[in-house]
C-alpha positions as YAML, in Angstrom:
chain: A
units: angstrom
residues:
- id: 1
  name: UNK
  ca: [60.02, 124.97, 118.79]
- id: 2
  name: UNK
  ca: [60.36, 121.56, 117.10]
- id: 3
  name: UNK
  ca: [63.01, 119.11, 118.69]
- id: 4
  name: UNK
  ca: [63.60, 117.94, 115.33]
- id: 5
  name: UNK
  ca: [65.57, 121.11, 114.64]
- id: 6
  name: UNK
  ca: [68.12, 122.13, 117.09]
- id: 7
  name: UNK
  ca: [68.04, 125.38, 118.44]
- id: 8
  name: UNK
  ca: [70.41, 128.15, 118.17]
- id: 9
  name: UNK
  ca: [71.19, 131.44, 120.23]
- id: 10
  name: UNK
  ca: [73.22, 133.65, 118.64]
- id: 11
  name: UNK
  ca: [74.53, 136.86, 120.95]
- id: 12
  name: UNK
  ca: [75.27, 139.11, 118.21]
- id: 13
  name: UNK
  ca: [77.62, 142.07, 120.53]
- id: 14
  name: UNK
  ca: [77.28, 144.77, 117.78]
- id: 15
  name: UNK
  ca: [80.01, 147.89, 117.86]
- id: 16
  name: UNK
  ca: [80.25, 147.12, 121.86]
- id: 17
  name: UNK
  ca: [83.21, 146.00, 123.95]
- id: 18
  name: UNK
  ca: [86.83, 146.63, 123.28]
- id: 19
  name: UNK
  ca: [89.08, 143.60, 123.46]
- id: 20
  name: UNK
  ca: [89.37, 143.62, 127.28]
- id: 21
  name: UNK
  ca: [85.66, 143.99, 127.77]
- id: 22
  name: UNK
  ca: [85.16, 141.28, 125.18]
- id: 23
  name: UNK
  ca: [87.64, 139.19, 127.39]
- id: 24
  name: UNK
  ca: [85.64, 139.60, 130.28]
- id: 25
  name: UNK
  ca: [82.04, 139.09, 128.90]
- id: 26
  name: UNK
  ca: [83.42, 135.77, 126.87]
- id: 27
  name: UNK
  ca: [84.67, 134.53, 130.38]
- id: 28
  name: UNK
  ca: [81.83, 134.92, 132.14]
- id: 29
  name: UNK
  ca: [80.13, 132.60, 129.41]
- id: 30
  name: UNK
  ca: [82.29, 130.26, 129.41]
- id: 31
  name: UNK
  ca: [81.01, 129.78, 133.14]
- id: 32
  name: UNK
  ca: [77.82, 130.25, 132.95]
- id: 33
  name: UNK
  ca: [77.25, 127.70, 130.20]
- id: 34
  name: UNK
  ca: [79.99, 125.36, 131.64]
- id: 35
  name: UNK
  ca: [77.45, 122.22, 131.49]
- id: 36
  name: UNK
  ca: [77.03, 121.81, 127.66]
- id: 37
  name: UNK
  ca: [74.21, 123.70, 126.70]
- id: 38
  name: UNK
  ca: [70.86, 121.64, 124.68]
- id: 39
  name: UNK
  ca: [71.50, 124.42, 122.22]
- id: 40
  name: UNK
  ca: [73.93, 125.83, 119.38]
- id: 41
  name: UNK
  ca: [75.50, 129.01, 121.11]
- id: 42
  name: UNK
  ca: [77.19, 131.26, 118.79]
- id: 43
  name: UNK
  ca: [79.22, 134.60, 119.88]
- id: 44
  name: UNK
  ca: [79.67, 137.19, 117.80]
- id: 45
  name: UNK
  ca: [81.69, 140.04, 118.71]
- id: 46
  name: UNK
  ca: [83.41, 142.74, 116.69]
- id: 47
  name: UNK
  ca: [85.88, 141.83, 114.26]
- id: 48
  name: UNK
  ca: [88.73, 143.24, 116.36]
- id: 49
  name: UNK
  ca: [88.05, 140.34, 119.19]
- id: 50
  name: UNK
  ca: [87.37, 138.11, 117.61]
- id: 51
  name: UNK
  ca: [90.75, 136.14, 117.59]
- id: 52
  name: UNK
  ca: [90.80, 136.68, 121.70]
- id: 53
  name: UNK
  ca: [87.02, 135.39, 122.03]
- id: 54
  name: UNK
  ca: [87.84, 132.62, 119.72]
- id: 55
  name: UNK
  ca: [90.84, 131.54, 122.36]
- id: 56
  name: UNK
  ca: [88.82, 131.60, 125.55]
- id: 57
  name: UNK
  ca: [86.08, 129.40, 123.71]
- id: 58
  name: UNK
  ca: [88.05, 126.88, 122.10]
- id: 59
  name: UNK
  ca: [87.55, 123.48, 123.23]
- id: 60
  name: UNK
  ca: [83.46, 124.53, 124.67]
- id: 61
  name: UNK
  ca: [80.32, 123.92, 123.11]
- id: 62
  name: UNK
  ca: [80.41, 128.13, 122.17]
- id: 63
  name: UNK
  ca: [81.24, 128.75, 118.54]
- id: 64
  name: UNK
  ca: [82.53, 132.28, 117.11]
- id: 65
  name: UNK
  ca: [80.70, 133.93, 113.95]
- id: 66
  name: UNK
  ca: [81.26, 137.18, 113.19]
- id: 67
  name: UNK
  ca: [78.97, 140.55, 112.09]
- id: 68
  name: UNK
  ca: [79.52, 140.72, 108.67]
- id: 69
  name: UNK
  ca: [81.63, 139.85, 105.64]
- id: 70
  name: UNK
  ca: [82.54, 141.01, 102.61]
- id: 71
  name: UNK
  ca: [81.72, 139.06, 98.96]
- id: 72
  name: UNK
  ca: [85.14, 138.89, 98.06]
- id: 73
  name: UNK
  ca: [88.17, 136.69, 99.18]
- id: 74
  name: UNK
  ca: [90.74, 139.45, 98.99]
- id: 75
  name: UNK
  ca: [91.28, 142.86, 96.85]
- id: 76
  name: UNK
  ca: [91.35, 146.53, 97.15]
- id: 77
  name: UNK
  ca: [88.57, 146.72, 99.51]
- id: 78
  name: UNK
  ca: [89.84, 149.03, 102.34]
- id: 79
  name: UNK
  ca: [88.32, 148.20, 105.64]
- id: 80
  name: UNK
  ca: [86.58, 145.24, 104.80]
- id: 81
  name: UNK
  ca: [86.73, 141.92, 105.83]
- id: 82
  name: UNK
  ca: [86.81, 138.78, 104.23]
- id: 83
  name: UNK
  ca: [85.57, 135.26, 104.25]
- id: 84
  name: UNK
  ca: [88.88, 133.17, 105.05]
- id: 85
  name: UNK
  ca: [90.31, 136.11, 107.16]
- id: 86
  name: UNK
  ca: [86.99, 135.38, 109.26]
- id: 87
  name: UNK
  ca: [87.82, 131.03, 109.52]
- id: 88
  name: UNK
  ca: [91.56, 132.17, 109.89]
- id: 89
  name: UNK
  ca: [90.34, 133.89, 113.01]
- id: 90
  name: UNK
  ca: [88.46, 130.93, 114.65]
- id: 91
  name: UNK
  ca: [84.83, 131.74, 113.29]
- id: 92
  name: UNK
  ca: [82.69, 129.12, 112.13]
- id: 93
  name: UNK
  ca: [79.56, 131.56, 111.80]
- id: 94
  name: UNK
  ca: [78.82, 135.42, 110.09]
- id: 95
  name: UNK
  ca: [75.47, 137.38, 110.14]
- id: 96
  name: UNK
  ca: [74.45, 138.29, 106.82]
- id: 97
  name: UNK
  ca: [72.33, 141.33, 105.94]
- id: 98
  name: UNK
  ca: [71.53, 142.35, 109.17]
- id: 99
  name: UNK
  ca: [68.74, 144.99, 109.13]
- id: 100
  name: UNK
  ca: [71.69, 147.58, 110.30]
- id: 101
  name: UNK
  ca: [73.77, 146.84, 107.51]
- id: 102
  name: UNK
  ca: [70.80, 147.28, 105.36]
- id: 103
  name: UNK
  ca: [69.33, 150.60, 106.71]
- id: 104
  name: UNK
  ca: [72.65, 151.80, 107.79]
- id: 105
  name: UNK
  ca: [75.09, 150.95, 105.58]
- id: 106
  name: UNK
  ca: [72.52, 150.03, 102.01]
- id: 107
  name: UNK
  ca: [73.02, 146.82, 101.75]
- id: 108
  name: UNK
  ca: [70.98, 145.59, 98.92]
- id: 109
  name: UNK
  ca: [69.25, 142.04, 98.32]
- id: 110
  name: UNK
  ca: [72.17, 141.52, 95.80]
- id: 111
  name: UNK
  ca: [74.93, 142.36, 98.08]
- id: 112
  name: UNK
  ca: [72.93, 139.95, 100.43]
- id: 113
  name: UNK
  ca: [73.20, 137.25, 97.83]
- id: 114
  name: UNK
  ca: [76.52, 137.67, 97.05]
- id: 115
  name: UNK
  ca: [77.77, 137.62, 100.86]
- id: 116
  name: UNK
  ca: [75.71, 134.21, 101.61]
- id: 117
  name: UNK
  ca: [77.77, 132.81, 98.59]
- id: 118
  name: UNK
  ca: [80.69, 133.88, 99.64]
- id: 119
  name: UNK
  ca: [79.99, 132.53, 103.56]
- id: 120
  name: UNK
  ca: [79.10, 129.20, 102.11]
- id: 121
  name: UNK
  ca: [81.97, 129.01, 99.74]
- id: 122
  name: UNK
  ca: [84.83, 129.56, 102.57]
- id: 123
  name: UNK
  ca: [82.76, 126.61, 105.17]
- id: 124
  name: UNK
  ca: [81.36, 129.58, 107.20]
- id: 125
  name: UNK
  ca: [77.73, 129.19, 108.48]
- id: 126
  name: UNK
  ca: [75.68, 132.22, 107.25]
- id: 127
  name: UNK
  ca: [72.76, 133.61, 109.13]
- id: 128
  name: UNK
  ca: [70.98, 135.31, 106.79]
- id: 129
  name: UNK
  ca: [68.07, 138.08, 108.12]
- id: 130
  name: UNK
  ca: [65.00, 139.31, 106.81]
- id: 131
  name: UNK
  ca: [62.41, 141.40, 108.07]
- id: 132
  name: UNK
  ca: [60.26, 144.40, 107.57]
- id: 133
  name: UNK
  ca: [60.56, 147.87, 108.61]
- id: 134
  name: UNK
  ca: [57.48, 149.48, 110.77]
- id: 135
  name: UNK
  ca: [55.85, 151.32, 107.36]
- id: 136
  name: UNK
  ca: [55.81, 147.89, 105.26]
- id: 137
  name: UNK
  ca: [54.23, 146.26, 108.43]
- id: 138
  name: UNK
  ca: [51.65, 148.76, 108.78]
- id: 139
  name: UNK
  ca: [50.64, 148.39, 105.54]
- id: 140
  name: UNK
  ca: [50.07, 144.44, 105.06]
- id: 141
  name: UNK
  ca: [53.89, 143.86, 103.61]
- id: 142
  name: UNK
  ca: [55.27, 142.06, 105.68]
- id: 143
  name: UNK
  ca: [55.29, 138.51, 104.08]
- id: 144
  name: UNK
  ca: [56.35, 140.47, 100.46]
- id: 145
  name: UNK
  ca: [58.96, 141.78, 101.82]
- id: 146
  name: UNK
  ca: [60.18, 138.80, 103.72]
- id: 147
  name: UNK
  ca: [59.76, 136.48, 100.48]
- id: 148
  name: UNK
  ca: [61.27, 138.80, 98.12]
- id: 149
  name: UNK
  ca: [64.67, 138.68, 100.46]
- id: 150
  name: UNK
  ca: [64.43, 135.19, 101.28]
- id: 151
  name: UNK
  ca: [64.03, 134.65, 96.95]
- id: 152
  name: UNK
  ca: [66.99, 136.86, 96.40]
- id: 153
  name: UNK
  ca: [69.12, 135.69, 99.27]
- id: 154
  name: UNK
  ca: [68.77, 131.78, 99.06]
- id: 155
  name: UNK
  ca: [66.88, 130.32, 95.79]
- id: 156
  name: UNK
  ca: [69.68, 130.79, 93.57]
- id: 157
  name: UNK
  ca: [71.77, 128.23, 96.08]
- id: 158
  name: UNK
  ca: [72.11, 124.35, 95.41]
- id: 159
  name: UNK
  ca: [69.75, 122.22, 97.61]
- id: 160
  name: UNK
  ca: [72.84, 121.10, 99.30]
- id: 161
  name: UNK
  ca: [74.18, 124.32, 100.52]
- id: 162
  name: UNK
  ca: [70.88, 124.63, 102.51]
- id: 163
  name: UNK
  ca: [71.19, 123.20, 105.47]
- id: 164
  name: UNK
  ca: [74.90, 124.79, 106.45]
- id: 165
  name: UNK
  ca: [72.72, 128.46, 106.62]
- id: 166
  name: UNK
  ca: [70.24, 129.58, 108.97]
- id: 167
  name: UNK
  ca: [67.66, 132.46, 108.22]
- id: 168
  name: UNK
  ca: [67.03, 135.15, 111.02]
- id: 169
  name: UNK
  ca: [63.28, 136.84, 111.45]
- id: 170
  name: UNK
  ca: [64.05, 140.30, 112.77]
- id: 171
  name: UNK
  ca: [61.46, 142.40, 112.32]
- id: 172
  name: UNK
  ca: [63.05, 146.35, 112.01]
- id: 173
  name: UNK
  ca: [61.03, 148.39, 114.16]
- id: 174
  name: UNK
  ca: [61.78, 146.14, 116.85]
- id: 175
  name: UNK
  ca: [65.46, 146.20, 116.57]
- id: 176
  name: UNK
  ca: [67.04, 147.95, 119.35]
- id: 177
  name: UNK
  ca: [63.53, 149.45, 120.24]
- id: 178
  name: UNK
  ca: [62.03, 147.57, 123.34]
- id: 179
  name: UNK
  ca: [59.13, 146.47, 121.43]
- id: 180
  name: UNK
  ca: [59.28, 142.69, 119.89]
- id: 181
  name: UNK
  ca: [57.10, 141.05, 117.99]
- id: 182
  name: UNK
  ca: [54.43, 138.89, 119.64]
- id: 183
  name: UNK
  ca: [54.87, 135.10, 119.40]
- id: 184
  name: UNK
  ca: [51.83, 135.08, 117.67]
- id: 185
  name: UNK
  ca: [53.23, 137.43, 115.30]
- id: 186
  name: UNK
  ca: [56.90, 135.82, 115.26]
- id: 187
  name: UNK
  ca: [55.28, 132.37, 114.20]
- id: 188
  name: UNK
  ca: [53.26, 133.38, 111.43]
- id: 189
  name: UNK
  ca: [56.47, 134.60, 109.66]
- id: 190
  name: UNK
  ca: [58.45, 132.06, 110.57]
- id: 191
  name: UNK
  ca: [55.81, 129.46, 109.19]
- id: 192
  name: UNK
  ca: [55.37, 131.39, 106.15]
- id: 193
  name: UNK
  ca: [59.21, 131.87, 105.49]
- id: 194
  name: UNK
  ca: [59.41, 127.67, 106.28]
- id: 195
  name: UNK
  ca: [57.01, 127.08, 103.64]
- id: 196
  name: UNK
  ca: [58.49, 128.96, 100.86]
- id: 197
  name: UNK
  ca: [62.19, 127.46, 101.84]
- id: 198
  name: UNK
  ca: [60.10, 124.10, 102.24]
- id: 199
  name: UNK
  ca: [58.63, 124.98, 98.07]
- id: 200
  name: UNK
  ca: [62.03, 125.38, 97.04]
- id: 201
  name: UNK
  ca: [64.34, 123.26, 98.65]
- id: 202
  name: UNK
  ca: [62.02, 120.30, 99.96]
- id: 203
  name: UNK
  ca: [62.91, 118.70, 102.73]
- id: 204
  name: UNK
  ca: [66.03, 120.50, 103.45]
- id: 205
  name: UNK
  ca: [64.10, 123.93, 103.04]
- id: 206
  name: UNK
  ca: [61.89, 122.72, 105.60]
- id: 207
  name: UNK
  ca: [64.85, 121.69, 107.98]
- id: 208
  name: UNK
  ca: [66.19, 125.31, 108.10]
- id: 209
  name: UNK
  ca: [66.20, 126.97, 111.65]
- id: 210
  name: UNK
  ca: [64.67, 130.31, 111.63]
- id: 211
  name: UNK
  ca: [65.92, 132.32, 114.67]
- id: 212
  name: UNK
  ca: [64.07, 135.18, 115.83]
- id: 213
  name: UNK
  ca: [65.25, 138.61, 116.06]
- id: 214
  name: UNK
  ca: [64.45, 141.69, 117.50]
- id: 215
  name: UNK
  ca: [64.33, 143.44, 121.43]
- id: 216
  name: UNK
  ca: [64.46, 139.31, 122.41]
- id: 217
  name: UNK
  ca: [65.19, 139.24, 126.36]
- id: 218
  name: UNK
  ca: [65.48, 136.85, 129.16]
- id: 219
  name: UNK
  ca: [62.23, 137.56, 129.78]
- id: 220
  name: UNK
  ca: [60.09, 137.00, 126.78]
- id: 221
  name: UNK
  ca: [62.33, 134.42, 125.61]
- id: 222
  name: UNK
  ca: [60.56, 131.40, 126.96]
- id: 223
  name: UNK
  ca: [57.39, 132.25, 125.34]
- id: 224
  name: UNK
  ca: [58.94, 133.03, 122.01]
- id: 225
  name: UNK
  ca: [60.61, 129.93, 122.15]
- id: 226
  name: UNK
  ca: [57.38, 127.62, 122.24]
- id: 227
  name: UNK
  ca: [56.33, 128.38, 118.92]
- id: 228
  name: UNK
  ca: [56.35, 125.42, 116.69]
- id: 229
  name: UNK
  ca: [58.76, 127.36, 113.82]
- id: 230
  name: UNK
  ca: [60.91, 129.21, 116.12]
- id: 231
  name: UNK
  ca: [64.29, 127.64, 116.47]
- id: 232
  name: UNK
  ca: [66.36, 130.25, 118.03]
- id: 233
  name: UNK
  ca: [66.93, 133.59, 119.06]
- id: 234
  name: UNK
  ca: [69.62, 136.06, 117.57]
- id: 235
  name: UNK
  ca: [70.44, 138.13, 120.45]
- id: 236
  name: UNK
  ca: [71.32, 141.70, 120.18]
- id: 237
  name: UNK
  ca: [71.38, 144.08, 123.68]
- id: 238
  name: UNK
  ca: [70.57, 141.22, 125.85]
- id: 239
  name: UNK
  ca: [73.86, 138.93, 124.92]
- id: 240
  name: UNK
  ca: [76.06, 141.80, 126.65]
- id: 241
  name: UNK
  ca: [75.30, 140.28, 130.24]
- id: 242
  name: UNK
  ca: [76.19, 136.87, 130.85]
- id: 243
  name: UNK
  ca: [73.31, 136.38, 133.02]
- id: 244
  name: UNK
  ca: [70.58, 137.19, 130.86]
- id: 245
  name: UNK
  ca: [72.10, 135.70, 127.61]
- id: 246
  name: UNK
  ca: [72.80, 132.11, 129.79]
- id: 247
  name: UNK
  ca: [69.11, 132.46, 130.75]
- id: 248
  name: UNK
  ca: [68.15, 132.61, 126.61]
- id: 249
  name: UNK
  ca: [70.12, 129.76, 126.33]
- id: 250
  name: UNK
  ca: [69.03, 127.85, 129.12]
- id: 251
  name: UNK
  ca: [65.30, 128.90, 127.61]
- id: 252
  name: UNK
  ca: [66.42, 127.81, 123.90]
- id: 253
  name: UNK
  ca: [67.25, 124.39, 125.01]
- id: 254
  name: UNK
  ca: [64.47, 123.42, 127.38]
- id: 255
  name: UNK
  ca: [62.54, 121.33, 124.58]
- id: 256
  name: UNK
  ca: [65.61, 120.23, 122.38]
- id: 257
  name: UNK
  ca: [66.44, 116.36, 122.62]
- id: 258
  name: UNK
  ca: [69.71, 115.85, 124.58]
...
């Protein structure tokens, strides 16, 4: 990790917690990280908390982003979600093209595109992710794939929108699975996804944190974490117990400058 950047952990709660649970969990944050973390922490729970969460942690370093977002402002969309409803709602942050929307849901490299726009357009911070499934992996594709959503996602954007997104490394087949990628592994995508932003944008390309993604725990966090490129963690199963997520944080900001 390079104390130039600062680091970010985002606890991304997934379709978990109804609003009293989400109540709870955001409480026991708040007290864990009472002393004000080295790091960004962002929460993001489902949409239907989100105005709760975004009570108990106003006023604390903890920001609110939210799961997803939809490339429109308003319309005929039913049961979708929209940029300013997000900020109206206390978020500052919204995951873009998470590898669940994409396998899931098809979210294409366009729609990707079109959401980060949209994020940037309405103030919100947009963590963007890329990563490869196990198949592309296993068969030496791993830094196509990754630069072929990182080109469709970001290069159309203005050098100045740069530095209000972050990019998130979460490799599929570790998603949910137990298995992560080895820091070894982690920081030769994250250098190689730096470099193209780097080609690109310049210097503000080379400023973007890259967060890693993908079965990241309390335990392995620390050693993720050292790697020169990686800036962050995004935080799936592991930000639903206060504990353990603190203990990411706590890992996050060990080398960042106070």
């Amino acid at each position: 990790m390079n104390p130039s950047r600062r680091p970010v952990v985002a606890g991304n709660w997934k379709m978990n917690k109804t609003n009293p649970e989400a109540v709870a969990l955001a409480r026991e944050l708040v007290a864990a990280l009472a002393a004000p973390p080295a790091c960004e922490v962002i929460l993001c729970p489902p949409f239907t908390a989100l105005t709760e969460v975004s009570l108990l942690v106003g006023g604390t370093p903890i920001r609110l982003g939210a799961q997803n977002l939809h490339a429109e402002e308003k319309g005929a969309f039913t049961g979708e979600i929209s940029g300013p409803m997000l900020r109206s709602a206390g978020c500052t942050h919204v995951l873009v093209g998470h590898s669940e929307r994409r396998r899931l849901f098809g979210e294409t490299d366009a729609m990707v595109a079109a959401k980060t726009r949209a994020a940037l357009a309405v103030e919100l911070g947009p963590i963007v992710c890329v990563g490869e499934t196990l198949a592309e992996r296993e068969a030496g594709e791993t830094m196509a794939v990754v630069e072929r959503q990182l080109r469709e996602a970001l290069f159309a954007l203005a050098p100045d929108a740069v530095p209000r997104l972050a990019v998130a490394y979460e490799p599929v087949w570790a998603i949910g699975t137990g298995r992560n990628a080895t820091p070894a592994q982690a920081q030769e995508v994250h250098a190689a996804a730096r470099a193209l932003l780097a080609a690109r944008f310049g210097e503000a390309g080379r400023g973007v944190r890259i967060l890693y993604g993908g079965s990241c725990t309390a335990d392995n966090a620390a050693a993720l974490l050292a790697e020169e490129d990686v800036d962050g963690a995004l935080v799936g199963g592991a930000s639903l117990e206060a504990a353990g997520f603190a203990r990411i944080v706590a890992a996050a900001g060990a080398g960042a400058p106070r």
